[in-house]
CHARMM internal coordinates of N, CA and C (Angstrom, degrees):
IC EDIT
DIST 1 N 1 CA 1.4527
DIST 1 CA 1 C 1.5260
ANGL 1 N 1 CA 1 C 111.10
DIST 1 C 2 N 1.3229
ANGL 1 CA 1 C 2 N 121.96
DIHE 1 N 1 CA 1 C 2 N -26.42
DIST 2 N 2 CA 1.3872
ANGL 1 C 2 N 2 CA 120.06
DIHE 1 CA 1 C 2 N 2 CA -159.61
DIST 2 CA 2 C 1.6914
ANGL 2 N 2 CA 2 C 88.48
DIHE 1 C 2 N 2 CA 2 C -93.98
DIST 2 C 3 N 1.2247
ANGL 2 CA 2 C 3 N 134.55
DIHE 2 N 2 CA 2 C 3 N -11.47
DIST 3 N 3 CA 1.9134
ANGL 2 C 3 N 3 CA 115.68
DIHE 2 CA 2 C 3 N 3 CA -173.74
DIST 3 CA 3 C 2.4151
ANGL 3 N 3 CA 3 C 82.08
DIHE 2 C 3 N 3 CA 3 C -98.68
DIST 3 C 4 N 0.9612
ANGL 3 CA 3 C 4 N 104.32
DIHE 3 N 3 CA 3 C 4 N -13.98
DIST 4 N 4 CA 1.8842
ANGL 3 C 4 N 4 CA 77.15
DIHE 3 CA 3 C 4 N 4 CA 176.78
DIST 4 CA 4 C 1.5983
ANGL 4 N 4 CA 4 C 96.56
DIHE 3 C 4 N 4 CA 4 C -93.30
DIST 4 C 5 N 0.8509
ANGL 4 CA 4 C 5 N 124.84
DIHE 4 N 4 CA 4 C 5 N -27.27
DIST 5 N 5 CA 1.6876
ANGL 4 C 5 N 5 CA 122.44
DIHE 4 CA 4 C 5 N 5 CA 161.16
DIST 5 CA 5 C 1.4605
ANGL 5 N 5 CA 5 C 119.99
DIHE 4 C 5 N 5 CA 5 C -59.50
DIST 5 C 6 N 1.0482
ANGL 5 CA 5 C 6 N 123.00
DIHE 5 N 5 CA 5 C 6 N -33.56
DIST 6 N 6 CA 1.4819
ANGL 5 C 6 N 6 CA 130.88
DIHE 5 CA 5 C 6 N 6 CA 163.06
DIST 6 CA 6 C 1.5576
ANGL 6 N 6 CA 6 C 113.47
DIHE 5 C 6 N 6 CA 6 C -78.25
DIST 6 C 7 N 1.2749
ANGL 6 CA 6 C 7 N 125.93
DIHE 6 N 6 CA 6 C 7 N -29.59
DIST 7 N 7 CA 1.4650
ANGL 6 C 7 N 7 CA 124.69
DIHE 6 CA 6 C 7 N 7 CA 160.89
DIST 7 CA 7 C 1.2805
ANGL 7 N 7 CA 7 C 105.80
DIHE 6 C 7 N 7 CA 7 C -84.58
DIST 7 C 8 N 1.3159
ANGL 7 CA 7 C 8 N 137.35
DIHE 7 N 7 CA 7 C 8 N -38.53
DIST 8 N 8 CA 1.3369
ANGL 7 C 8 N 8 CA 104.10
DIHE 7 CA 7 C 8 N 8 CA 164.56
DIST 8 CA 8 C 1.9579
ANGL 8 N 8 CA 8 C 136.88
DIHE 7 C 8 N 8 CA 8 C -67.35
DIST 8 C 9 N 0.9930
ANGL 8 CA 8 C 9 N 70.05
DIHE 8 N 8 CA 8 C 9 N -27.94
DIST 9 N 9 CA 1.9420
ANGL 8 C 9 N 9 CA 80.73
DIHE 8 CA 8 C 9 N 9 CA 160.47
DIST 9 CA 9 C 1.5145
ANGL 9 N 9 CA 9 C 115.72
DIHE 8 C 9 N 9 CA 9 C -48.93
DIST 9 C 10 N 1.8957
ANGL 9 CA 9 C 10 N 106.31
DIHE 9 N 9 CA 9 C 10 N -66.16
DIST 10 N 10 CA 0.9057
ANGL 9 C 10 N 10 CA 106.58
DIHE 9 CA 9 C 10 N 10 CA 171.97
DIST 10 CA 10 C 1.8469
ANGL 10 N 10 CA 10 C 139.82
DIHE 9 C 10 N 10 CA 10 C -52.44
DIST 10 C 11 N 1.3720
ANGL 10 CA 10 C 11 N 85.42
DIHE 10 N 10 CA 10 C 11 N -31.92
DIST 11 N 11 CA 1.4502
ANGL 10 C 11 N 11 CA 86.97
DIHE 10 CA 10 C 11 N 11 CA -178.58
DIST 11 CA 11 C 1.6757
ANGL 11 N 11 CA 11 C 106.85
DIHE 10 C 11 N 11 CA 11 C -91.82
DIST 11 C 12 N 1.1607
ANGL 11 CA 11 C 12 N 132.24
DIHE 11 N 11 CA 11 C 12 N -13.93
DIST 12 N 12 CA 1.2235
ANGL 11 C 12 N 12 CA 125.89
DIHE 11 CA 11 C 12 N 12 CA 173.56
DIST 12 CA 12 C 1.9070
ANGL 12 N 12 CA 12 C 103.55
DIHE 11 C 12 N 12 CA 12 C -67.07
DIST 12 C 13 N 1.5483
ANGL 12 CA 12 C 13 N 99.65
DIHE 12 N 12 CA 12 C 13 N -57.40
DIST 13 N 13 CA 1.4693
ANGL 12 C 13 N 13 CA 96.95
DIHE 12 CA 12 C 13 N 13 CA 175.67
DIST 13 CA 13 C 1.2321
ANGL 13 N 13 CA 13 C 125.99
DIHE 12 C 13 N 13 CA 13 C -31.67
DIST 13 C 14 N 1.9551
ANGL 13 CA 13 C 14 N 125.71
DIHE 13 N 13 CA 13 C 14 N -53.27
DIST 14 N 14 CA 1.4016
ANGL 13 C 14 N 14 CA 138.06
DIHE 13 CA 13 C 14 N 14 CA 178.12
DIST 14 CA 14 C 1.1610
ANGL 14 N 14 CA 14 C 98.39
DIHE 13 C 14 N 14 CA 14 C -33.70
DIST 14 C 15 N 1.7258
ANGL 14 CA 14 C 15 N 99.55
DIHE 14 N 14 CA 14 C 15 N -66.36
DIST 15 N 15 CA 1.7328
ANGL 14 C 15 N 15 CA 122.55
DIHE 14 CA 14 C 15 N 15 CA -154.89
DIST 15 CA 15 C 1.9952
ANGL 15 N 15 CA 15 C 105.14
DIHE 14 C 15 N 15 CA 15 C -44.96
DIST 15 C 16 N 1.4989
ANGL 15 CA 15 C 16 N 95.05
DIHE 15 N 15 CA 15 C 16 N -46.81
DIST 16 N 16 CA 1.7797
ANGL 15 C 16 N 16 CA 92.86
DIHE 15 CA 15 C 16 N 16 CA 177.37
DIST 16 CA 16 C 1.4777
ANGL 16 N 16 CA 16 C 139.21
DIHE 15 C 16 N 16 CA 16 C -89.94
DIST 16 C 17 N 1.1525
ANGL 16 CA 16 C 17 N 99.32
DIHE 16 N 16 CA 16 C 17 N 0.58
DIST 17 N 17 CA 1.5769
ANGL 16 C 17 N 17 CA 151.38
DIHE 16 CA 16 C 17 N 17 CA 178.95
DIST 17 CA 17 C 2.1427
ANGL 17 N 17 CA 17 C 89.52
DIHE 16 C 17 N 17 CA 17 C -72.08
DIST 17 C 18 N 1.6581
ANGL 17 CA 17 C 18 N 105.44
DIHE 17 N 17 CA 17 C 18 N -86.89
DIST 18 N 18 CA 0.9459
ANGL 17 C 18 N 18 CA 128.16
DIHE 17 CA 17 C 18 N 18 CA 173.70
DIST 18 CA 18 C 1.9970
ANGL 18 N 18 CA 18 C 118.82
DIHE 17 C 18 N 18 CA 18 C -39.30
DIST 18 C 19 N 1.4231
ANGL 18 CA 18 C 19 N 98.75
DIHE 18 N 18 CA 18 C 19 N -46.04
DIST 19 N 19 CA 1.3301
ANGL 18 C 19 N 19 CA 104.58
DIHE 18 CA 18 C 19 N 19 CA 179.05
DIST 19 CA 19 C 1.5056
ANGL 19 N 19 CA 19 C 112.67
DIHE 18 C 19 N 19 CA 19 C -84.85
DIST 19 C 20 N 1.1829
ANGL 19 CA 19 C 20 N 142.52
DIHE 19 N 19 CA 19 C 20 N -16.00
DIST 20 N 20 CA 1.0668
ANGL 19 C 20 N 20 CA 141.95
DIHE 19 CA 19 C 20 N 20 CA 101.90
DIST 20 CA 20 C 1.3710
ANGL 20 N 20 CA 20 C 129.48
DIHE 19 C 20 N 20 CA 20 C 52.39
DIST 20 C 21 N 1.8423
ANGL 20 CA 20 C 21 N 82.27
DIHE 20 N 20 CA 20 C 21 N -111.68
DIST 21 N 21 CA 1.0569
ANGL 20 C 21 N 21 CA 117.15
DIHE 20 CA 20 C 21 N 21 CA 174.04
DIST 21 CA 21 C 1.5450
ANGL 21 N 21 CA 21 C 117.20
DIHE 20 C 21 N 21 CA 21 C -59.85
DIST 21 C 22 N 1.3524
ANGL 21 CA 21 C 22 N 115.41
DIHE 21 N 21 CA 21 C 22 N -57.70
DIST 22 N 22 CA 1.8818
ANGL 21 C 22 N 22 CA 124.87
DIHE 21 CA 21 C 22 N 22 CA 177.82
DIST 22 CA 22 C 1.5793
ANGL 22 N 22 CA 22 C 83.87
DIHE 21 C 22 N 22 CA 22 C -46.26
DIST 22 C 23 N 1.3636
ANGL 22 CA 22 C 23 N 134.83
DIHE 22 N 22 CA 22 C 23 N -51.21
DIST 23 N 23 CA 1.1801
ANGL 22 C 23 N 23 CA 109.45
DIHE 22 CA 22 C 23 N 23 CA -171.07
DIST 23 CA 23 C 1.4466
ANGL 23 N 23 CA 23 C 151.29
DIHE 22 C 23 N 23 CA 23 C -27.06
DIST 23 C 24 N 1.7664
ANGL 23 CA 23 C 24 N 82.98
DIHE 23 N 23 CA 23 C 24 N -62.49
DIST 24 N 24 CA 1.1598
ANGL 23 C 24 N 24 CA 115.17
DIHE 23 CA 23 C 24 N 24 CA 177.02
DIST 24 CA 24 C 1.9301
ANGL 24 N 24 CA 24 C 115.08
DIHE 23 C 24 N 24 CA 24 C -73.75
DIST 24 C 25 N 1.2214
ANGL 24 CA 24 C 25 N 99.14
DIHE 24 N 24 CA 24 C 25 N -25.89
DIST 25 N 25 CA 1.7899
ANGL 24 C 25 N 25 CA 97.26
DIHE 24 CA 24 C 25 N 25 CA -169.66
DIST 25 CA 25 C 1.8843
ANGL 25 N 25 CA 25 C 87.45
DIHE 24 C 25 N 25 CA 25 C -99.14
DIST 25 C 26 N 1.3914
ANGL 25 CA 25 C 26 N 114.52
DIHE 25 N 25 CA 25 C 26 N -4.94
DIST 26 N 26 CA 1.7169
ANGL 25 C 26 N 26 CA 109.54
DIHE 25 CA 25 C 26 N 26 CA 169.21
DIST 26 CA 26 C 1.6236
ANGL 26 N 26 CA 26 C 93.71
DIHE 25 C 26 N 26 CA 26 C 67.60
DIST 26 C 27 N 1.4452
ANGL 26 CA 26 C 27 N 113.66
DIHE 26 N 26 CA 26 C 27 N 54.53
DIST 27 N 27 CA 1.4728
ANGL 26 C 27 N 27 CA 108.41
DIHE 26 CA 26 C 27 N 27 CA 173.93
DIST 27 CA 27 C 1.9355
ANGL 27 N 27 CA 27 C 98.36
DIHE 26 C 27 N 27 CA 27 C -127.15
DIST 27 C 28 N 1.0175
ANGL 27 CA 27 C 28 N 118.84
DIHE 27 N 27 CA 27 C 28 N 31.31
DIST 28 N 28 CA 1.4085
ANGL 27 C 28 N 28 CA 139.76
DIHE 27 CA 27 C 28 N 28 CA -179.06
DIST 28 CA 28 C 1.6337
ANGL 28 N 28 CA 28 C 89.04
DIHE 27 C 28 N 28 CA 28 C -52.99
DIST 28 C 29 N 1.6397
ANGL 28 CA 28 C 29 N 120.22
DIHE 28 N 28 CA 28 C 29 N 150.17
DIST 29 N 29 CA 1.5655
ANGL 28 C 29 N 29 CA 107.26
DIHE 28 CA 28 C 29 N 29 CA 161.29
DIST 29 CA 29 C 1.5596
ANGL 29 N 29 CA 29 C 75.73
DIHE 28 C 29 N 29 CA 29 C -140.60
DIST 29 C 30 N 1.7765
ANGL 29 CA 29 C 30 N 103.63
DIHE 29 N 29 CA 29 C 30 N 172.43
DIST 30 N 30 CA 1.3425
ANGL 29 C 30 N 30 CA 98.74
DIHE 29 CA 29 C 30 N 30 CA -171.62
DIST 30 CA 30 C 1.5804
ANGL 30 N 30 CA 30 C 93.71
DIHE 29 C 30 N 30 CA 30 C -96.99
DIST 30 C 31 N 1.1755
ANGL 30 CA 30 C 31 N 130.31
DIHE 30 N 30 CA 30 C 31 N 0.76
DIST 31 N 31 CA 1.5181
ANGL 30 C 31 N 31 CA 120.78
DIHE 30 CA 30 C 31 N 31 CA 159.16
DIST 31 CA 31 C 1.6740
ANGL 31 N 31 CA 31 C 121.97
DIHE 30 C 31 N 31 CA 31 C -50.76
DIST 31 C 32 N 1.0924
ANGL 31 CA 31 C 32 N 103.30
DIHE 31 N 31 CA 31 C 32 N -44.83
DIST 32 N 32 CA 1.4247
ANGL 31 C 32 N 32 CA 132.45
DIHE 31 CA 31 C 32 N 32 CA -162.31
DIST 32 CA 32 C 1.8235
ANGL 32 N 32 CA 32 C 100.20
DIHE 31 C 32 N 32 CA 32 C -89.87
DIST 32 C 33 N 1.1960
ANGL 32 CA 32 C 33 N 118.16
DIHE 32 N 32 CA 32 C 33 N -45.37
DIST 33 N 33 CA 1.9089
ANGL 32 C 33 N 33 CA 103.03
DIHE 32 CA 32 C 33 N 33 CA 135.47
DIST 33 CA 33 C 1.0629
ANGL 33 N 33 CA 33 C 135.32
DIHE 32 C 33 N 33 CA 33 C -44.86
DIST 33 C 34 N 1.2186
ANGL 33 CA 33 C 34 N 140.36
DIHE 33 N 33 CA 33 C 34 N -49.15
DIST 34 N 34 CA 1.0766
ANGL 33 C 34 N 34 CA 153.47
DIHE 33 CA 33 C 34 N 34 CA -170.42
DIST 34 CA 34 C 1.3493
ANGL 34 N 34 CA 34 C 119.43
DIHE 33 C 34 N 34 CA 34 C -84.61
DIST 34 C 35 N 1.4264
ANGL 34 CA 34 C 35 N 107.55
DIHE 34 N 34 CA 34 C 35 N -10.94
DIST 35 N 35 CA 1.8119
ANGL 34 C 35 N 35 CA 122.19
DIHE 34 CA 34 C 35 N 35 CA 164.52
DIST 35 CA 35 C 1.3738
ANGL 35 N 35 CA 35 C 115.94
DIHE 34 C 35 N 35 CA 35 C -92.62
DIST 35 C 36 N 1.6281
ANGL 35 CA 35 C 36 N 87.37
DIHE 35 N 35 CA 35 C 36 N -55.45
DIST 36 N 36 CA 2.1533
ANGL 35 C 36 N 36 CA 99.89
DIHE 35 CA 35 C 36 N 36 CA 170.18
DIST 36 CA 36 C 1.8042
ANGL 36 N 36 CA 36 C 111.45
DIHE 35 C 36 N 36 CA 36 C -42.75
DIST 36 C 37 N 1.2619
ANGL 36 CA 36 C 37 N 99.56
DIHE 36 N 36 CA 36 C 37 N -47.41
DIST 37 N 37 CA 2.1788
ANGL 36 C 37 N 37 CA 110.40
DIHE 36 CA 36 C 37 N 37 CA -150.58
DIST 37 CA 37 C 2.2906
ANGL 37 N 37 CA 37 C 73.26
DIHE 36 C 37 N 37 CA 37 C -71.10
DIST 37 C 38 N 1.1015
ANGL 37 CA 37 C 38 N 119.82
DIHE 37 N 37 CA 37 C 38 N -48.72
DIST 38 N 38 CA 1.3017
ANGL 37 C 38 N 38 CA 127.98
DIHE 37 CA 37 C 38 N 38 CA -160.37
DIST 38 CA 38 C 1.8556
ANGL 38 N 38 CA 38 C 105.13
DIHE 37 C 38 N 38 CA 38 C -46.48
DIST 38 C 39 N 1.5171
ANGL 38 CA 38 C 39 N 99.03
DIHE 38 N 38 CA 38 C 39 N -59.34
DIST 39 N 39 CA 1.6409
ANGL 38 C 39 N 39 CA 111.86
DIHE 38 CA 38 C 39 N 39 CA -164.67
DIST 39 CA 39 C 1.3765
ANGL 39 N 39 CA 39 C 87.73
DIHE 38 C 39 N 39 CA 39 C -71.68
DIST 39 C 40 N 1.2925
ANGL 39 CA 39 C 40 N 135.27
DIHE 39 N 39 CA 39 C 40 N -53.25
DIST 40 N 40 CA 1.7802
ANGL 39 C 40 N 40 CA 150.90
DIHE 39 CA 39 C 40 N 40 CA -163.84
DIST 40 CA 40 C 2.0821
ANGL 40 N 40 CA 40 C 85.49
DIHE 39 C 40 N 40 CA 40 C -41.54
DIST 40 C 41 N 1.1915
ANGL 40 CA 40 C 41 N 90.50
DIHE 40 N 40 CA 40 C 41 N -75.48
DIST 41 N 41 CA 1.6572
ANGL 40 C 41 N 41 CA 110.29
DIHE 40 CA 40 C 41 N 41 CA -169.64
DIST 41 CA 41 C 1.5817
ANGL 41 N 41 CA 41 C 108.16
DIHE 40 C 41 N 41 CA 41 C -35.38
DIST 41 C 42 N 1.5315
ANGL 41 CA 41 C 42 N 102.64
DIHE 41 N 41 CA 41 C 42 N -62.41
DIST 42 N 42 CA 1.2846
ANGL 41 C 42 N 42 CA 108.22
DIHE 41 CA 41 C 42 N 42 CA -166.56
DIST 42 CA 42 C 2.0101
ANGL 42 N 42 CA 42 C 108.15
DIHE 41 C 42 N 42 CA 42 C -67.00
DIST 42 C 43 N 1.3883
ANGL 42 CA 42 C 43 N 108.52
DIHE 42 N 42 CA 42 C 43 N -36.28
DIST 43 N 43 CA 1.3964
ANGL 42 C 43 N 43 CA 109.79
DIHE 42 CA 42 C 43 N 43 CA -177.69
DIST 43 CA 43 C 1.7684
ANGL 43 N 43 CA 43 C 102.39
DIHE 42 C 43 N 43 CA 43 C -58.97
DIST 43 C 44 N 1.1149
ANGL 43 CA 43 C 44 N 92.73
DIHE 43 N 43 CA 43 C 44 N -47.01
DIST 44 N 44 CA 1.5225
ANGL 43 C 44 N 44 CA 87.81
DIHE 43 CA 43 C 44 N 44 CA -164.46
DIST 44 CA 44 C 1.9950
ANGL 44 N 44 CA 44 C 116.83
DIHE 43 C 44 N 44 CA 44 C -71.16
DIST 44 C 45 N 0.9743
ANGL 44 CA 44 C 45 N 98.54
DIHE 44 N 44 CA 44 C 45 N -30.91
DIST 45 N 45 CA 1.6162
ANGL 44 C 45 N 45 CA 122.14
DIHE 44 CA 44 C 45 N 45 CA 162.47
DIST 45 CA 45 C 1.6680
ANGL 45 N 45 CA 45 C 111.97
DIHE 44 C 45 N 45 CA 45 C -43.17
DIST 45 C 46 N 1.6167
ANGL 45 CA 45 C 46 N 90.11
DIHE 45 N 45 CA 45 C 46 N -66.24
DIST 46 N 46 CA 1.2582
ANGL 45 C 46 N 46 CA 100.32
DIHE 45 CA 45 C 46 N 46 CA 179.18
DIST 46 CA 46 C 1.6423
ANGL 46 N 46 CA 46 C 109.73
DIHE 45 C 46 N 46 CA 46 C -42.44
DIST 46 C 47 N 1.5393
ANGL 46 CA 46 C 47 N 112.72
DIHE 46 N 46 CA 46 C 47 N -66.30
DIST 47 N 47 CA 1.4638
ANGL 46 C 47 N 47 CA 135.33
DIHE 46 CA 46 C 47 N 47 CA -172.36
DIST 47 CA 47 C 1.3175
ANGL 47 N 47 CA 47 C 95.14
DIHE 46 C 47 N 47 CA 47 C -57.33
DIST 47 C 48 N 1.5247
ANGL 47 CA 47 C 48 N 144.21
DIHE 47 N 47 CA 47 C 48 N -59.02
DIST 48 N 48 CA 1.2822
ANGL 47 C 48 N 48 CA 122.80
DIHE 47 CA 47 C 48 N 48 CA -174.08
DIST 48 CA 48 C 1.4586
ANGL 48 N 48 CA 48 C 120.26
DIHE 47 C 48 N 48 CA 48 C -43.03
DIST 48 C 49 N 1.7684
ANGL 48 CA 48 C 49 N 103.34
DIHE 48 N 48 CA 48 C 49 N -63.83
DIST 49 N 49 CA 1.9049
ANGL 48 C 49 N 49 CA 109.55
DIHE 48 CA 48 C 49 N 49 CA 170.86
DIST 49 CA 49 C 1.0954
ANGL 49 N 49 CA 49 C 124.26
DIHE 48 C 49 N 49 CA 49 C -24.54
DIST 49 C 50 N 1.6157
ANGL 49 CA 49 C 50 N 119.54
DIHE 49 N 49 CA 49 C 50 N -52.92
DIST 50 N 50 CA 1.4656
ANGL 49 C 50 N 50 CA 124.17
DIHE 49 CA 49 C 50 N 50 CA 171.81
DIST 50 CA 50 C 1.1668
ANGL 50 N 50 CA 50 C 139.61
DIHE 49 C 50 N 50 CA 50 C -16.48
DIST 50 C 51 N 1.5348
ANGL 50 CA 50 C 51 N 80.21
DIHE 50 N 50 CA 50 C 51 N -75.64
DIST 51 N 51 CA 1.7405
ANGL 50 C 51 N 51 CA 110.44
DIHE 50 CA 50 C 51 N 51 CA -173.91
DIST 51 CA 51 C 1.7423
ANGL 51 N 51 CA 51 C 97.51
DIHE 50 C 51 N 51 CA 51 C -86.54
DIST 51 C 52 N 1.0902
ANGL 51 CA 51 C 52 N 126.01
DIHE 51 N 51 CA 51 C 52 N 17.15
DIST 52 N 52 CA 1.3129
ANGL 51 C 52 N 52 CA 100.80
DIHE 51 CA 51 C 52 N 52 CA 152.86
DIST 52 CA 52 C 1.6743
ANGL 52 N 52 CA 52 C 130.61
DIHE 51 C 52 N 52 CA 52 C -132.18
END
COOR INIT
IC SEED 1 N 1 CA 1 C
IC BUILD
């Protein structure tokens, strides 16, 4: 359990890393919201359940 928790870390990081960046160069698509808000949701979901 702890290396898909460590890939999800990792890949959430890219993901905000990445969004970021589109930010800043204003290359945002609303696909690419709608994937980000998705992994964001589910990581953190995940992490809430956990711990309680």
């Amino acid at each position: 359990m702890d290396r898909l928790l460590t890939v999800k870390s990792i890949v959430t990081l890219i993901l905000t890393l990445v969004f970021g960046y589109l930010s800043v160069t204003q290359g945002v698509t609303d696909n690419f919201m709608t994937i980000y808000a998705v992994v964001i949701a589910f990581y953190y979901g995940t992490q809430a359940k956990k711990e309680t």
